[in-house]
C-alpha positions, 0 to 999 in steps of 0.5 A: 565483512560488507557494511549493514546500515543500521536498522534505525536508518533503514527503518527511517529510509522506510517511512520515507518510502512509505509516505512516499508511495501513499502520496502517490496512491492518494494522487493517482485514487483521486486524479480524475478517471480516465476514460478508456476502458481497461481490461476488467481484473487490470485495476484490481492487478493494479489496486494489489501491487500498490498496496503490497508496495505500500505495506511492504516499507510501512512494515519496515518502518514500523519493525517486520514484527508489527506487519499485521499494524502495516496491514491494517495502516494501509488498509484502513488508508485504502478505504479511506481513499474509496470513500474519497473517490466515492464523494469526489467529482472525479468521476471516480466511484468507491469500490468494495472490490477495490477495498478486497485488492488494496487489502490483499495486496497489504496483507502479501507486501506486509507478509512478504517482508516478515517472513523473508526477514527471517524473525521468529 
């Protein structure tokens, strides 16, 4: 029979990776921008993948059966994070768009884990 760490373990290696890569998203939000132009949606590509890899072990960290909590934990960090970038010097503007891309990207990594995790 293969060896399953328990789900304590794998829920604390979650929370690890969760601030882990909320670290990152926070160092790379309020970094200064870059000046070159990037194709129009690449930044909302972007915005939804790193919150759907936030969300997804914030959903493990928390139990798949709270992934609307990791929804809107990474949510509410995102606008956090906009408005960060809004008030900063960084030559960063806050993005309601932004905001709509972090929160789908949220809700599909949350939702990507609960529903593969086969609970009912």
């Amino acid at each position: 029979m293969p060896y399953r760490p328990p789900f304590q373990l794998i829920r604390r290696l979650a929370m690890v990776a969760s601030l882990l890569v909320a670290v990152t998203i926070a160092y790379l939000s309020l970094m200064p921008a870059d000046e070159g132009a990037a194709p129009v949606f690449t930044d909302k590509v972007n915005h939804f993948l790193a919150y759907a890899g936030l969300a997804a072990p914030l959903t493990l960290a928390l139990h798949p059966k709270r992934w609307v909590s990791a929804v809107i934990v990474a949510t509410v960090y995102g606008i956090g994070l906009e408005f960060g970038q809004a008030m900063g010097d960084a030559g960063r503007e806050g993005s309601m768009l932004d905001a709509a891309a972090n929160f789908l990207g949220a809700l599909f990594g949350a939702a990507l884990i609960r529903f593969s995790a086969g609970l009912r």
